[in-house]
C-alpha positions in Angstrom: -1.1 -3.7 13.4 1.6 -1.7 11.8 0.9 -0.5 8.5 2.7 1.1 5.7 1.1 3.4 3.1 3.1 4.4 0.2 1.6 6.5 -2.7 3.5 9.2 -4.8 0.1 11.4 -4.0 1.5 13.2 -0.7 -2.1 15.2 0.3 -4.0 11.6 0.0 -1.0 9.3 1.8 -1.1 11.8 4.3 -4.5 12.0 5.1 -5.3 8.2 4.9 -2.3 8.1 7.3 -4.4 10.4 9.8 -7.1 8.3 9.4 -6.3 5.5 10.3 -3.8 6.9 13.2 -7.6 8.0 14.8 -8.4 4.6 14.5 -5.8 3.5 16.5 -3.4 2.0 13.9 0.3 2.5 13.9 0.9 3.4 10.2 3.7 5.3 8.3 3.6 6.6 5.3 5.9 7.4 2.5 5.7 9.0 -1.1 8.2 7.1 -3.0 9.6 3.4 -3.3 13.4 4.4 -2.0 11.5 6.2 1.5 9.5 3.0 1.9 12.2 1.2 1.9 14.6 3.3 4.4 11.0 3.0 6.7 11.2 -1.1 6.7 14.5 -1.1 7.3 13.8 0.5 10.6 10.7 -0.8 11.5 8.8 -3.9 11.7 5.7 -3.6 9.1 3.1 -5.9 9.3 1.1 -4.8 5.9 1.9 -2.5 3.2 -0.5 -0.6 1.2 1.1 0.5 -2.0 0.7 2.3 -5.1 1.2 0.1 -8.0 2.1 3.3 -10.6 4.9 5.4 -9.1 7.9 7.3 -10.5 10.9 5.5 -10.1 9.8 1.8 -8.4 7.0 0.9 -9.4 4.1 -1.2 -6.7 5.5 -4.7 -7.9 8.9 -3.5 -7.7 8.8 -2.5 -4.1 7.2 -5.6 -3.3 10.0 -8.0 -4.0 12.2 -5.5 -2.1 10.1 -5.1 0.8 9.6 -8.7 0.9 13.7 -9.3 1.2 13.9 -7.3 4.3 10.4 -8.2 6.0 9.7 -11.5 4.0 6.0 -11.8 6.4 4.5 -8.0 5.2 0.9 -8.3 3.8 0.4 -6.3 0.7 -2.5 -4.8 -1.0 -2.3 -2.3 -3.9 -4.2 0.8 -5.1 -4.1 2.8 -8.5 -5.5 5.4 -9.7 -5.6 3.9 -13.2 -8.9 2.0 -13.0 -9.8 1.4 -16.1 -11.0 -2.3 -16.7 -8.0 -3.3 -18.4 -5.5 -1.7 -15.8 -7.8 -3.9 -13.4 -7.5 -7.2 -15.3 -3.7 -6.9 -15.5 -3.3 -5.8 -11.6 -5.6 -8.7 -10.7 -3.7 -11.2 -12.8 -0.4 -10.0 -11.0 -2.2 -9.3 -7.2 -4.7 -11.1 -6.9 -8.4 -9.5 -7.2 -9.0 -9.4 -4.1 -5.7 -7.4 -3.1 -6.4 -4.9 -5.9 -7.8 -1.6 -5.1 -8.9 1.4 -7.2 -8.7 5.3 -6.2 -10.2 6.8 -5.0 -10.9 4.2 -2.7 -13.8 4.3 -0.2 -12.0 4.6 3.8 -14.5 2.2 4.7 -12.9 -0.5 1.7 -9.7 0.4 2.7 -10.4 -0.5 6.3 -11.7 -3.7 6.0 -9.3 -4.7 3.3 -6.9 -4.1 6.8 -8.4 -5.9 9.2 -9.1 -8.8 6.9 -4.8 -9.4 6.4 -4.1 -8.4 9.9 
C-alpha cells in the first residue's frame, strides 16, 4: 500500500509519515496541494490522506486533480475544524465515513487505511 499524506501542518504530516513508515507502509508526505501533486505525478499512490483546509488548494480541490492523474487513489480527509457543523458539511461532500477530525487517534487513522487498501 502506497499512501500519500498531505496536510499544511509539517511537524504532524511528518510524524504520521514516520509512523506509519514503522509499520511497514510506503507513504509520502507533502505540505501543500502543488507538492502533492508533483509526488503523483511520479509515483503510483494507492490512497491519499488529505487535509480538507489548506492555503492555496483546498482537500476537494486536490481531489479532482489527483484523481485526473491516478483516477483509482482512495481518499480520506482530516480537519482540524471539527466543529459539528464543519463535520456535517465534510460528510455531505466525503462521505461520513471518509471524514476524519484532528487530532485524529493513530489507531483511527490506521484502520481507516487498511479498510480502503
Amino acid at each position: 500500500m502506497k499512501v500519500l499524506l498531505v496536510d499544511d501542518e509539517k511537524d504532524l504530516i511528518s510524524t504520521l509519515a514516520e509512523r506509519l513508515s514503522l509499520r511497514d507502509i510506503d507513504v509520502s508526505w507533502a505540505t501543500s496541494g502543488d507538492e502533492a501533486l508533483d509526488i503523483a505525478q511520479k509515483e503510483a499512490i494507492d490512497i491519499a490522506v488529505l487535509d480538507l483546509i489548506m492555503p492555496g488548494m483546498d482537500g476537494l480541490e486536490l481531489k479532482k486533480r489527483l484523481e485526473k492523474i491516478q483516477p483509482n487513489i482512495k481518499f480520506t480527509f482530516l480537519t482540524g475544524h471539527g466543529s459539528e457543523e464543519n463535520f456535517k458539511e465534510g460528510a455531505a461532500i466525503t462521505g461520513k465515513d471518509f471524514y476524519l477530525i484532528k487530532p485524529v487517534p493513530f489507531d483511527t487513522l490506521l484502520e481507516r487505511l487498511k479498510s480502503l487498501s
